[in-house]
Residue frames as a rotation matrix with the C-alpha (Angstrom) as fourth column:
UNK 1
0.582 0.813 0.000 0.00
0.813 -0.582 0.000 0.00
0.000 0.000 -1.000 0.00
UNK 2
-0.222 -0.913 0.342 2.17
0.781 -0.377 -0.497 2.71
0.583 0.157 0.797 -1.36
UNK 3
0.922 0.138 -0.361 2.36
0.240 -0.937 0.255 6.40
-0.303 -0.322 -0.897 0.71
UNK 4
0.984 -0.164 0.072 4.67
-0.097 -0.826 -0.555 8.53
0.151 0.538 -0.829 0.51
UNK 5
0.012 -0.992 -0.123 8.19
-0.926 -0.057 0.374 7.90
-0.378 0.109 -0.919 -0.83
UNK 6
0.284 0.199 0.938 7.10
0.129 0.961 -0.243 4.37
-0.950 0.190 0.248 -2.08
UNK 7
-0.837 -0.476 0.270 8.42
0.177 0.232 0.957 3.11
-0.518 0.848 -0.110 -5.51
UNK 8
-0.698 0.673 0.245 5.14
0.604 0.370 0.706 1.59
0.385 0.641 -0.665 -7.00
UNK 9
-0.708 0.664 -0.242 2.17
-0.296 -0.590 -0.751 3.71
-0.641 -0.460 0.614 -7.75
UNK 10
-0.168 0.690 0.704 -1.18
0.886 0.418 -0.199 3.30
-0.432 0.591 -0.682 -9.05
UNK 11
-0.995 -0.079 -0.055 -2.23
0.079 -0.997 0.009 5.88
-0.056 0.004 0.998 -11.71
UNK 12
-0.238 0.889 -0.392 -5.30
0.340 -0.301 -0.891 7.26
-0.910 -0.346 -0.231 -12.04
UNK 13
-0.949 -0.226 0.218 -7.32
0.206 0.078 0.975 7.44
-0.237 0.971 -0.028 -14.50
UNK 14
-0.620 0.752 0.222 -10.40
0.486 0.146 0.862 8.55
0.616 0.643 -0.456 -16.25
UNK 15
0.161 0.905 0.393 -13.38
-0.119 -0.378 0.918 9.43
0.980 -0.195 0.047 -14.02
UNK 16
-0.817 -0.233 -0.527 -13.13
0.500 0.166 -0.850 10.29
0.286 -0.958 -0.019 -9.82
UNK 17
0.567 0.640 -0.520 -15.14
0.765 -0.174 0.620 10.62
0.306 -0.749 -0.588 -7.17
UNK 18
-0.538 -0.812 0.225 -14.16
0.231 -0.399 -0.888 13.90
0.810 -0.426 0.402 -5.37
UNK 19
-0.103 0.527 -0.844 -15.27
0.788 0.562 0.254 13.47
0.608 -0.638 -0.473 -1.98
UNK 20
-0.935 -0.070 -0.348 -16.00
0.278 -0.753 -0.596 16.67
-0.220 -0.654 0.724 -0.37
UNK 21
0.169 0.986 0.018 -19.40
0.984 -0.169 0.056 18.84
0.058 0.008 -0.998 -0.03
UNK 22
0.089 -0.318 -0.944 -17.26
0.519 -0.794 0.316 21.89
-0.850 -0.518 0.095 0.32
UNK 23
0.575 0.064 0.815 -17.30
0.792 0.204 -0.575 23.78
-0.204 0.977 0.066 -2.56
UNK 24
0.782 -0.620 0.068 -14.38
-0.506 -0.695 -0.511 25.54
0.364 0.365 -0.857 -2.60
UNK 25
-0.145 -0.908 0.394 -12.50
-0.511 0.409 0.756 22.78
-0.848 -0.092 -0.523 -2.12
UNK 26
0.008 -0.025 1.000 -13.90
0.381 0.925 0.021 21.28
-0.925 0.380 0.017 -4.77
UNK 27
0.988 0.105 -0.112 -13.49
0.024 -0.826 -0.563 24.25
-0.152 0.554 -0.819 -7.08
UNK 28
0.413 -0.903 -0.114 -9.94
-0.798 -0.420 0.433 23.85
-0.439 -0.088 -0.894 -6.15
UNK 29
0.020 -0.061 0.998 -9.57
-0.302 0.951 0.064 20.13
-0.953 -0.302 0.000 -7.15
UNK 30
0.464 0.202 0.862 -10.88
0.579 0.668 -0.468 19.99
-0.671 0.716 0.193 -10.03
UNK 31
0.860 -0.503 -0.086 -8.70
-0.473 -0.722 -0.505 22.92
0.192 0.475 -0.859 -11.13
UNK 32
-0.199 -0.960 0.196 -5.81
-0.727 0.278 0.628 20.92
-0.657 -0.018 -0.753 -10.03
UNK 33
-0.057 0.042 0.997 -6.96
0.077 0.996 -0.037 17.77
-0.995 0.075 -0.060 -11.67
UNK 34
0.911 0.283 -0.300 -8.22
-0.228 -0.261 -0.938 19.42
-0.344 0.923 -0.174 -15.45
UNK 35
0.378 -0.538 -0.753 -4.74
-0.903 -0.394 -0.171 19.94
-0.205 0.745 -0.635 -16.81
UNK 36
-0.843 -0.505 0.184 -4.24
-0.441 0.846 0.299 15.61
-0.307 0.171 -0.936 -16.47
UNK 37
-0.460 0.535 -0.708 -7.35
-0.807 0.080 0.585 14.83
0.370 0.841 0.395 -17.98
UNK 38
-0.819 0.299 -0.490 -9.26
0.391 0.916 -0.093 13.61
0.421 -0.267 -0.867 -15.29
UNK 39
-0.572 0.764 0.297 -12.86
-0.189 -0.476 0.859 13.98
0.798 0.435 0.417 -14.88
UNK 40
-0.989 0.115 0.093 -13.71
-0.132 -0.411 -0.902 15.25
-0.065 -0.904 0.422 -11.27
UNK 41
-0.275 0.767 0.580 -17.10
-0.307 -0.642 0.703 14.51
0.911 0.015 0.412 -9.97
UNK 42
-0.400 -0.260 0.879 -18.24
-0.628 -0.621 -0.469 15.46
0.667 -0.740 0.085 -6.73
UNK 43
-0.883 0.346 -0.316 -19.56
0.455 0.799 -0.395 13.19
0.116 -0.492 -0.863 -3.92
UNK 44
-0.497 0.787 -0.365 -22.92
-0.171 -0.501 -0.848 15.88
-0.851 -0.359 0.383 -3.34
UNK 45
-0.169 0.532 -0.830 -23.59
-0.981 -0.010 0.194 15.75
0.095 0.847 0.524 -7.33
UNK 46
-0.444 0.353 -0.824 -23.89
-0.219 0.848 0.482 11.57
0.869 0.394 -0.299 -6.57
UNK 47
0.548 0.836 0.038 -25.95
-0.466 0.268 0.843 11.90
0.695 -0.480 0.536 -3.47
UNK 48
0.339 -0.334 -0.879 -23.39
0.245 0.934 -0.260 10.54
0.908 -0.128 0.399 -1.28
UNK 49
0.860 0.369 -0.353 -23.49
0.380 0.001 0.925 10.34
0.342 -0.929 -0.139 2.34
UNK 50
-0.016 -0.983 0.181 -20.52
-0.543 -0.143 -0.827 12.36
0.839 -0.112 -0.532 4.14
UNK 51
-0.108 -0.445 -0.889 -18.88
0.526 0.733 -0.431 9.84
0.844 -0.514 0.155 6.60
UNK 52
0.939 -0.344 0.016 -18.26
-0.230 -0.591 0.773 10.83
-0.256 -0.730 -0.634 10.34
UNK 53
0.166 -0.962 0.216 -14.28
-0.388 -0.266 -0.882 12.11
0.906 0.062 -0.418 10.52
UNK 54
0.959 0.210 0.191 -13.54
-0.224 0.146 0.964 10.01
0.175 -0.967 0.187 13.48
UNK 55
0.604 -0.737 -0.303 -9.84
0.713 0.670 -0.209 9.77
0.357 -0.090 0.930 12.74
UNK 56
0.155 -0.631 -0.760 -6.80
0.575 -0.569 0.588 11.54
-0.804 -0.528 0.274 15.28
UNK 57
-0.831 -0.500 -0.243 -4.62
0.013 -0.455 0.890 13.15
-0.556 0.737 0.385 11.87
UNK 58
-0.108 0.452 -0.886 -5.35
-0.783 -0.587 -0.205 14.91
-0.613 0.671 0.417 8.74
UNK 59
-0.645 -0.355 -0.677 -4.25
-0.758 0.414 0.505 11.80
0.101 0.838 -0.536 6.99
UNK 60
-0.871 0.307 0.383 -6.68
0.103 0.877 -0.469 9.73
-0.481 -0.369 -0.795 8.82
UNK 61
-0.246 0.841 -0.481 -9.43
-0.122 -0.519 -0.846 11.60
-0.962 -0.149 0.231 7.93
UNK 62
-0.146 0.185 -0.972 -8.99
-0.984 -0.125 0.124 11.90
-0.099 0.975 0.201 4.25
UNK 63
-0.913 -0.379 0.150 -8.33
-0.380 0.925 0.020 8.32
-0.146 -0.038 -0.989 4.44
UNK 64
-0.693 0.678 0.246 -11.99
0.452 0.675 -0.583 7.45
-0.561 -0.293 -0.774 5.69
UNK 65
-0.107 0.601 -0.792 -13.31
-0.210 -0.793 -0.573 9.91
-0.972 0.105 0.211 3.04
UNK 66
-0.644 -0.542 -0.540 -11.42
-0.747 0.295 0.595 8.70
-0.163 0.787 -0.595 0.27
UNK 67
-0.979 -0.072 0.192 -12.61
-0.095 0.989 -0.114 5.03
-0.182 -0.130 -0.975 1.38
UNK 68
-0.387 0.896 0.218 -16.19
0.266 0.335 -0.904 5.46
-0.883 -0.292 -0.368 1.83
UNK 69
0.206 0.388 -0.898 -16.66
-0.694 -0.589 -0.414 7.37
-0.690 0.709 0.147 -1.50
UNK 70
-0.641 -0.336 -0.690 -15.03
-0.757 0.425 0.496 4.83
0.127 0.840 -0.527 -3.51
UNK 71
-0.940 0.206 0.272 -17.32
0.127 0.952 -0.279 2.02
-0.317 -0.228 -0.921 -1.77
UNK 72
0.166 0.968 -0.187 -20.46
0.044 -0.197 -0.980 3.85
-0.985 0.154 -0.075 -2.34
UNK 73
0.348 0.095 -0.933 -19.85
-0.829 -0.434 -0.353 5.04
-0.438 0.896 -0.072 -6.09
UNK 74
0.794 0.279 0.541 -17.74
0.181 0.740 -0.647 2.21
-0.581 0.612 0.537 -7.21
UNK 75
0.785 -0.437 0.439 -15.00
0.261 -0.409 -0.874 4.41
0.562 0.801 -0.207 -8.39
UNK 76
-0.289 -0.890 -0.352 -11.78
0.824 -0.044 -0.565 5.87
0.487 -0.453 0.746 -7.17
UNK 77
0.704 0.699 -0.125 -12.22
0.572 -0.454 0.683 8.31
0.421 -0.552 -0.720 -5.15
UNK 78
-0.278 -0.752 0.598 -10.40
0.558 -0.633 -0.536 11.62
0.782 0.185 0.595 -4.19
UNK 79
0.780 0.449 0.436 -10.48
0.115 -0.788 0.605 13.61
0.615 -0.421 -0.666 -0.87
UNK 80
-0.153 -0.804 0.575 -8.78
0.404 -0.582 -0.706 15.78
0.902 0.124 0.414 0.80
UNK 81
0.697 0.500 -0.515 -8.82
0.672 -0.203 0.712 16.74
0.251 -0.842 -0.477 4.92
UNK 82
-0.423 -0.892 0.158 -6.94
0.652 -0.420 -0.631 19.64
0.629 -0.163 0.760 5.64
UNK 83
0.880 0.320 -0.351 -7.17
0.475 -0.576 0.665 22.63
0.011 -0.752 -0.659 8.74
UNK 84
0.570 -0.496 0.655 -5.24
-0.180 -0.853 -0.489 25.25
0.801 0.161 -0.576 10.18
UNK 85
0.108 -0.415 -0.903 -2.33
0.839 0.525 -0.141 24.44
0.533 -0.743 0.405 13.04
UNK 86
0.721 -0.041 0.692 -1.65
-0.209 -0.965 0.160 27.15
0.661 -0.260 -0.704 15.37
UNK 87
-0.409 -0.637 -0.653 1.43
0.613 0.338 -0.714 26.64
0.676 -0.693 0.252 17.66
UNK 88
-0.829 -0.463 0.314 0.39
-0.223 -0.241 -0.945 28.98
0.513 -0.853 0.097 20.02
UNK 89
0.055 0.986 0.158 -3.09
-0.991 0.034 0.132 27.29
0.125 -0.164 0.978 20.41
UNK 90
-0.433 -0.598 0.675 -1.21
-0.558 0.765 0.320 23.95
-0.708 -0.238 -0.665 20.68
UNK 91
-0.953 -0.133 0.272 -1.89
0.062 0.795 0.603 22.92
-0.297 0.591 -0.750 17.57
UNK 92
0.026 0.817 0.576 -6.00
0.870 0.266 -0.415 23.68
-0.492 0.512 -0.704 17.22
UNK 93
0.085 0.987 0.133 -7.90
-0.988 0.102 -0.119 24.22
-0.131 -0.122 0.984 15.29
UNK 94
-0.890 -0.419 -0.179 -5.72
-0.452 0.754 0.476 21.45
-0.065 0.505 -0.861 13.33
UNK 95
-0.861 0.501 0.085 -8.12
0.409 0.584 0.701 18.34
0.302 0.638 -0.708 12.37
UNK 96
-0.304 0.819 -0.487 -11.07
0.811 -0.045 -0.583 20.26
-0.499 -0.572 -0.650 14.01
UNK 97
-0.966 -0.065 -0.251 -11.00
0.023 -0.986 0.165 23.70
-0.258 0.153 0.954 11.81
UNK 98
-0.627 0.779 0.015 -14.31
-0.089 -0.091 0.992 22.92
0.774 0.620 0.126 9.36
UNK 99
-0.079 0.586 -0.806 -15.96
0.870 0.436 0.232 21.74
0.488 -0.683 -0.544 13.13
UNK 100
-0.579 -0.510 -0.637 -14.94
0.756 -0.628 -0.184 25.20
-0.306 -0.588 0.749 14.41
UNK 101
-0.998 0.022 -0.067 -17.12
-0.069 -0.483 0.873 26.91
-0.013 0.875 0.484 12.00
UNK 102
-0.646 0.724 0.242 -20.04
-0.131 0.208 -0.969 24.97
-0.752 -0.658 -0.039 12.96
UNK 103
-0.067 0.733 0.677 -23.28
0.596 0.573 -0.562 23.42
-0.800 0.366 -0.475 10.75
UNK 104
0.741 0.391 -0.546 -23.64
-0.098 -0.741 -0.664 27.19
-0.665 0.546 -0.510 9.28
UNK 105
0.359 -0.916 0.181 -20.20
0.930 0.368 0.016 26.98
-0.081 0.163 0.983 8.04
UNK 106
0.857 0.187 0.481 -19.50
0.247 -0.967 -0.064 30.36
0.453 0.174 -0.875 9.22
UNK 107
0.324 -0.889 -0.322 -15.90
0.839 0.428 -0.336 30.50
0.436 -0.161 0.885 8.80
UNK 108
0.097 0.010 0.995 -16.16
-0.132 -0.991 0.023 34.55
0.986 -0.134 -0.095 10.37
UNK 109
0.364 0.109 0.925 -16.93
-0.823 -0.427 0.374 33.27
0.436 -0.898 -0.066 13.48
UNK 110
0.824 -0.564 0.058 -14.05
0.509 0.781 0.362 30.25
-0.249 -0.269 0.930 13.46
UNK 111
-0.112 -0.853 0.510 -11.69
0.648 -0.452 -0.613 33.25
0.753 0.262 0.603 12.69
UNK 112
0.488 0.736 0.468 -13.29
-0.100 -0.486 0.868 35.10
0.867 -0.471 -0.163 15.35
UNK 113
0.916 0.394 0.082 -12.69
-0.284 0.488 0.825 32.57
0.285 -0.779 0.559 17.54
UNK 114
0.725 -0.688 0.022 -9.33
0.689 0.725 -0.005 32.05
-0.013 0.019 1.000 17.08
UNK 115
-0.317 -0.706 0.633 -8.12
0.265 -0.707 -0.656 35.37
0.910 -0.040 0.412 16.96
UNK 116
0.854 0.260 0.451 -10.04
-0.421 -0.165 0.892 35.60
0.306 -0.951 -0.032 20.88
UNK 117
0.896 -0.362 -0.258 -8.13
0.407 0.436 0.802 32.64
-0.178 -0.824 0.538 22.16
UNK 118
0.193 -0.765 0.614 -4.84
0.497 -0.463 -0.734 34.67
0.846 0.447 0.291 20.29
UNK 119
-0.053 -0.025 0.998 -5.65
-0.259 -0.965 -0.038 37.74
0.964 -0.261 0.045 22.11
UNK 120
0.965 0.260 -0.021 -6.76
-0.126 0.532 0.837 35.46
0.229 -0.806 0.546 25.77
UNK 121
0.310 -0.946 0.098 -2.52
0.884 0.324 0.337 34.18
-0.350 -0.018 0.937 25.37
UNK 122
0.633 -0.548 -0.547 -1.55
-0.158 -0.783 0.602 37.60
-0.758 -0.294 -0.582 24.74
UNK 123
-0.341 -0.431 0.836 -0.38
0.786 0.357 0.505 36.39
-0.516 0.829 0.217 21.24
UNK 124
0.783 0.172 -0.598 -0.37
-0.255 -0.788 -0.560 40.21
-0.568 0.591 -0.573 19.52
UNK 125
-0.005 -0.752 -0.659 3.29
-0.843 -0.351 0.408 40.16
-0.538 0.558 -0.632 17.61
UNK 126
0.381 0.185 -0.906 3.83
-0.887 0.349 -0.302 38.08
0.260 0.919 0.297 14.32
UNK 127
-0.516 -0.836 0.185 6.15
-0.763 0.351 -0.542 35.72
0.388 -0.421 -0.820 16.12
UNK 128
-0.774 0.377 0.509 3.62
-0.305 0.482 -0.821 34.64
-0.554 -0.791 -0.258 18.67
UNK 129
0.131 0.985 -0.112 1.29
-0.491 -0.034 -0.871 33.85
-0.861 0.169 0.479 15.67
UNK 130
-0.781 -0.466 -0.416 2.94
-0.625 0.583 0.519 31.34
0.001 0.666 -0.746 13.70
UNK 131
0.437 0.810 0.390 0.54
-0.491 0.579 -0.651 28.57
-0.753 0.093 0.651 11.69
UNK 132
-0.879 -0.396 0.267 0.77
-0.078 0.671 0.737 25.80
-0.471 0.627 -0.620 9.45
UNK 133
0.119 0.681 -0.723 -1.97
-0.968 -0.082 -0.237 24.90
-0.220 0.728 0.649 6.66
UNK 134
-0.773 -0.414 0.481 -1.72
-0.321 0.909 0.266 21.01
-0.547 0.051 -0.835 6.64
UNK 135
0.047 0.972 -0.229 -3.45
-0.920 -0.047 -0.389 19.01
-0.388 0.229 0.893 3.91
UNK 136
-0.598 -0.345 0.724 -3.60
-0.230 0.938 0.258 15.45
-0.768 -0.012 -0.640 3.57
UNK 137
0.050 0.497 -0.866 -4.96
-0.993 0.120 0.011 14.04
0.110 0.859 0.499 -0.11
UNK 138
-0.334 0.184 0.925 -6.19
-0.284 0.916 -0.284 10.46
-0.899 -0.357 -0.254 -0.22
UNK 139
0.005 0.663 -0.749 -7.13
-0.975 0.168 0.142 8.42
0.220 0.729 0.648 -3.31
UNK 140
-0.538 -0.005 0.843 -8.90
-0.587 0.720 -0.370 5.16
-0.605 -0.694 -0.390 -2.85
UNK 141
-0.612 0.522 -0.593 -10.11
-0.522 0.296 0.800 2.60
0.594 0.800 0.091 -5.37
UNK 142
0.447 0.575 0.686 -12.89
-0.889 0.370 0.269 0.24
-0.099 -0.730 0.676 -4.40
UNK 143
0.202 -0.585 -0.786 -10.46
-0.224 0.753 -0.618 -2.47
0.954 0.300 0.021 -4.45
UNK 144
0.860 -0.208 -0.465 -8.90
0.483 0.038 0.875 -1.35
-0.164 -0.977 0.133 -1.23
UNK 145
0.169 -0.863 0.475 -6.01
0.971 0.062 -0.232 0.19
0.171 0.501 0.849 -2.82
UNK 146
0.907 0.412 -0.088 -4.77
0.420 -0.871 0.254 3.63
0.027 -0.267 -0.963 -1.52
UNK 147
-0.088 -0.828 0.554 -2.49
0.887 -0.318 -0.334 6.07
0.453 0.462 0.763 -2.27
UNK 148
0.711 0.354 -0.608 -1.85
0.676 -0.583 0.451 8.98
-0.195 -0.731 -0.654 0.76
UNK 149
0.089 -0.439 0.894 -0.07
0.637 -0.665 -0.390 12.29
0.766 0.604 0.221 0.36
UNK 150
0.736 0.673 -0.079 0.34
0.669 -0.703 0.241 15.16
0.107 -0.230 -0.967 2.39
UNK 151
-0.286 -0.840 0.461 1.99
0.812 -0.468 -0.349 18.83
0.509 0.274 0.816 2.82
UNK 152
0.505 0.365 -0.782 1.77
0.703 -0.699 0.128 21.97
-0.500 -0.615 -0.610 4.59
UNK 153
-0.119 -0.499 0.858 2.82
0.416 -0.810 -0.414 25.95
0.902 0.307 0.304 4.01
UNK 154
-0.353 -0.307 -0.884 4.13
0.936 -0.108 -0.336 27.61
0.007 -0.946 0.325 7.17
UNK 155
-0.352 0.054 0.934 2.92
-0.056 -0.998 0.037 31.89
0.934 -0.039 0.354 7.59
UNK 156
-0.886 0.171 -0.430 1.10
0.371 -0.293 -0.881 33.94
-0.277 -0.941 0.196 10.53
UNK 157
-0.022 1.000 0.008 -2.32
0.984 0.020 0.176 34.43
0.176 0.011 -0.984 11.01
UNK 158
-0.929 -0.262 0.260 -3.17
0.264 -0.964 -0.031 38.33
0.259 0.040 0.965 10.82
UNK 159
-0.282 0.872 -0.400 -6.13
0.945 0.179 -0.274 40.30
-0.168 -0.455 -0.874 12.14
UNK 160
0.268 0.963 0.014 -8.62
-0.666 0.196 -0.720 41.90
-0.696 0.184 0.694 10.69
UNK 161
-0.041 -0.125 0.991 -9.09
0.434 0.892 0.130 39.27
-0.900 0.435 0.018 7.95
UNK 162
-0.028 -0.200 -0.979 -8.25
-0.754 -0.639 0.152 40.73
-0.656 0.743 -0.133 4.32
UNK 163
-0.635 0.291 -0.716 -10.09
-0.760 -0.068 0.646 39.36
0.139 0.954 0.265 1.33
UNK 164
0.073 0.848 0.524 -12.35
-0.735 0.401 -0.547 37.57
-0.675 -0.345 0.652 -0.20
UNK 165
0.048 -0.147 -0.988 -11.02
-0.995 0.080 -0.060 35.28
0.088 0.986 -0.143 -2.60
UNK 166
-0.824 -0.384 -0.416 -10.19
-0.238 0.902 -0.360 31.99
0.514 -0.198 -0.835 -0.78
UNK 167
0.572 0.767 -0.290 -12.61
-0.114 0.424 0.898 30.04
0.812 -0.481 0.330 1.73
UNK 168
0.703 -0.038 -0.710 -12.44
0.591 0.586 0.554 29.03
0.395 -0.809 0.435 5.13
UNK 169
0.758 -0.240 -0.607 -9.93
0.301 -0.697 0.651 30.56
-0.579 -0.676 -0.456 7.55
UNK 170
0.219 -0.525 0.822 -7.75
0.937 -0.121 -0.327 32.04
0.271 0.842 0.466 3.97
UNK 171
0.781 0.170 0.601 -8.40
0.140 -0.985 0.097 35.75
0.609 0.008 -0.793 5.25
UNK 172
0.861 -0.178 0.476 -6.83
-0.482 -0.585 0.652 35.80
0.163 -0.791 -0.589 8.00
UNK 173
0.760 -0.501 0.413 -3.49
0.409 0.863 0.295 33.26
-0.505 -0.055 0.861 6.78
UNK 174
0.679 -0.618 -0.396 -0.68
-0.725 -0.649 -0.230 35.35
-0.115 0.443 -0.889 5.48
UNK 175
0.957 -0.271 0.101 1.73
0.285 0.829 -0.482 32.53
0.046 0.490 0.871 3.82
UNK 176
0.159 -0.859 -0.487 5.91
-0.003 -0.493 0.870 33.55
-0.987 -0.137 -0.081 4.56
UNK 177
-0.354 -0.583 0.731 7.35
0.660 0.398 0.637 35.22
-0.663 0.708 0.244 1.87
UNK 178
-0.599 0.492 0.632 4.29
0.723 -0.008 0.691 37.09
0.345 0.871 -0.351 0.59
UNK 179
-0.998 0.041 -0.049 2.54
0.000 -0.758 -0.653 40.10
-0.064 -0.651 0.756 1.44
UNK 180
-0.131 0.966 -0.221 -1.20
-0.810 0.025 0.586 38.83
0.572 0.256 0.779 0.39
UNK 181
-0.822 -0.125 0.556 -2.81
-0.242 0.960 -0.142 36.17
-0.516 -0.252 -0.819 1.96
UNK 182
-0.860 0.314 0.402 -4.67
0.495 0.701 0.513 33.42
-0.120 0.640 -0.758 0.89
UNK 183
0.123 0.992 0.038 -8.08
0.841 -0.084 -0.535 35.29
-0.527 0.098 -0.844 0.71
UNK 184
0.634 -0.075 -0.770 -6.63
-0.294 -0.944 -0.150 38.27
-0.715 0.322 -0.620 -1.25
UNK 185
-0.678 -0.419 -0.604 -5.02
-0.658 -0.021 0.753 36.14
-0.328 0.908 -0.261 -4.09
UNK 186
0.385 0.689 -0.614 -6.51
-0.919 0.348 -0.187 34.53
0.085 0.636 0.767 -6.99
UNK 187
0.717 0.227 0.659 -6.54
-0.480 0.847 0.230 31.16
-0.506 -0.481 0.716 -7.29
UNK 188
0.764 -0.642 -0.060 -3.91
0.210 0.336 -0.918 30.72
0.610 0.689 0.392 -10.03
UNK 189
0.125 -0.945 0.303 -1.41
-0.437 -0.327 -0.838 32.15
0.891 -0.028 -0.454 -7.54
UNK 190
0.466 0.097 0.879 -2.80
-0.801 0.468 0.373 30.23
-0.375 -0.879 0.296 -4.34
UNK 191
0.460 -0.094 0.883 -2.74
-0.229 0.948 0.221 26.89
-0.858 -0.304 0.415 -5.99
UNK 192
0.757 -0.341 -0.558 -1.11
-0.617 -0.089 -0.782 27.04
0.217 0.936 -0.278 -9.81
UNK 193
0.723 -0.520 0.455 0.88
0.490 0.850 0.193 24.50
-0.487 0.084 0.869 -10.77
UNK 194
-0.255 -0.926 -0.279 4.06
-0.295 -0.200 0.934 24.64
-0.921 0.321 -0.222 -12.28
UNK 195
-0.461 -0.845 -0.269 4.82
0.884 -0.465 -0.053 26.14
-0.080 -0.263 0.962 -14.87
UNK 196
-0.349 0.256 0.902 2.65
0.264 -0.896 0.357 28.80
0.899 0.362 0.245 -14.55
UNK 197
0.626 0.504 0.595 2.23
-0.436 -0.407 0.803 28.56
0.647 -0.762 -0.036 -10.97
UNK 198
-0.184 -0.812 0.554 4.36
-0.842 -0.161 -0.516 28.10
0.508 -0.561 -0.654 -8.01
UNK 199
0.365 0.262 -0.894 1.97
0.084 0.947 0.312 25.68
0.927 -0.188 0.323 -6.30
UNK 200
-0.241 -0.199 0.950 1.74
-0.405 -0.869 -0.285 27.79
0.882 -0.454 0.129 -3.17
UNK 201
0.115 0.600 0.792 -0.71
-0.780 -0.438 0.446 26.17
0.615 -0.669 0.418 -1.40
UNK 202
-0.263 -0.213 0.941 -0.95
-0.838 0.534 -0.113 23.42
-0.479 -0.818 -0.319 1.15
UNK 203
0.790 0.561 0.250 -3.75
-0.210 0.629 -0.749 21.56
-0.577 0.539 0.614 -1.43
UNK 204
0.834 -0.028 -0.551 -1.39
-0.551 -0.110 -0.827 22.13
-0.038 0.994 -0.107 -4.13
UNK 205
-0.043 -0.982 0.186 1.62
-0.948 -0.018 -0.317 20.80
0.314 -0.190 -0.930 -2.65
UNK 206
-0.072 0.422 0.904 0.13
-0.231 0.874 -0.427 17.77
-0.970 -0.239 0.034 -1.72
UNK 207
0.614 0.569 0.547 -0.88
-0.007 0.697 -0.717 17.27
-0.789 0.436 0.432 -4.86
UNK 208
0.038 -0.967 -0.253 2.30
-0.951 0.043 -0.306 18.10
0.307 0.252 -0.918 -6.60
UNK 209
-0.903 -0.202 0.380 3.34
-0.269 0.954 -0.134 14.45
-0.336 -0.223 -0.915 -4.92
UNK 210
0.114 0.813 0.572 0.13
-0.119 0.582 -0.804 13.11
-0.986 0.024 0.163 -5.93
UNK 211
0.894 -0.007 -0.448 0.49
-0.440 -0.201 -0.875 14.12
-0.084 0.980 -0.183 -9.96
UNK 212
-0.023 -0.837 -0.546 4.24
-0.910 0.244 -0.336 13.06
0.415 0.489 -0.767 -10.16
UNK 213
-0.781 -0.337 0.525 3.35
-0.446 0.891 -0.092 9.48
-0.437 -0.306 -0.846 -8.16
UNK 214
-0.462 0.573 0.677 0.24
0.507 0.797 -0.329 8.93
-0.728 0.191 -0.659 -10.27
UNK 215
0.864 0.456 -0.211 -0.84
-0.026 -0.378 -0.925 11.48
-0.502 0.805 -0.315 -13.10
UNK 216
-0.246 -0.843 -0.479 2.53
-0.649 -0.223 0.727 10.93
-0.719 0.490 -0.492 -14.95
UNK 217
0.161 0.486 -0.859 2.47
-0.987 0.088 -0.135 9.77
0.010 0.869 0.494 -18.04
């Protein structure tokens, strides 16, 4: 069961499940997936039940997404569990962020909420406000066969939150290196591949290792 660094991969091919209900992650997906000629379709367009996320890690999580989509549909299956780390929050929201947000998915007041417990720890300078972006990519066939990925992008969380381009807790994620964050760039410069994109983001970087251990020719 290859993961990362393994020799043997399966590739992928034709038609995927992409297991999410989130639609801006799946907006992002299938923009990563188009330029290898694979044809992205969502677990909500086939009616499919979202699992409970009952695993510890990011990788667990995708894992049981991945899995259950391919059993239900029949197909491989593609998903992705990623969140925001905070070090000075020991680590949450990490596998909890999208839970932080709550039913409404009202990612204002899971940025909210996190810049309180910031301000509670006296966490004001850039230093004291270090994060990670961690996303784990899963693809699962209904065979049993899986193939796990994952990556992160280090920056500091900033406050007020500044744009409106990205989802989830993007406003308020300033990436090192860069003077925009994720909710104030476009999506070719968040997540672009190479060579017209850097392949900034956490998604993308993951999936960089996904594309060169299974979309290669």
């Amino acid at each position: 069961m290859p993961a990362d660094g393994a020799t043997t991969h399966r590739p992928i091919r034709g038609r995927l499940v992409i297991a999410t209900h989130n639609p801006g992650k799946l907006a992002e997906m299938r923009d990563l997936l188009g330029p290898y000629g694979v044809e992205g379709i969502s677990a909500g367009e086939l009616g499919l039940v979202e699992p409970a996320e009952t695993g510890a890690t990011f990788r667990a999580n995708a894992r049981i997404k991945a899995e259950a989509a391919a059993a239900a549909a029949g197909l491989a299956a593609f998903a992705d569990d990623s969140g925001v780390v905070v070090d000075a929050l020991d680590g949450a929201p990490g596998i909890h962020s999208a839970r932080w947000a709550g039913e409404g998915k009202d990612f204002l007041h899971a940025m909210e909420k996190v810049e309180g417990m910031l301000r509670e720890r006296d966490a004001f300078d850039a230093a004291e406000r270090r994060a990670r972006f961690v996303s784990a990519l899963c693809v699962a066939w209904p065979d049993g066969h899986v193939e796990e990925f994952e990556a992160e992008v280090a920056g500091t969380l900033v406050w007020p939150p500044r744009g409106t381009k990205g989802f989830g807790y993007d406003p308020m994620f300033l990436p090192d290196g860069h003077a925009l964050t994720f909710g104030e760039m476009d999506s070719a410069d968040k997540h672009g591949l190479p060579p017209k994109g850097k392949g900034l983001s956490h998604r993308a970087r993951a999936f960089l290792k996904l594309a060169e251990a299974c979309l290669g020719d």
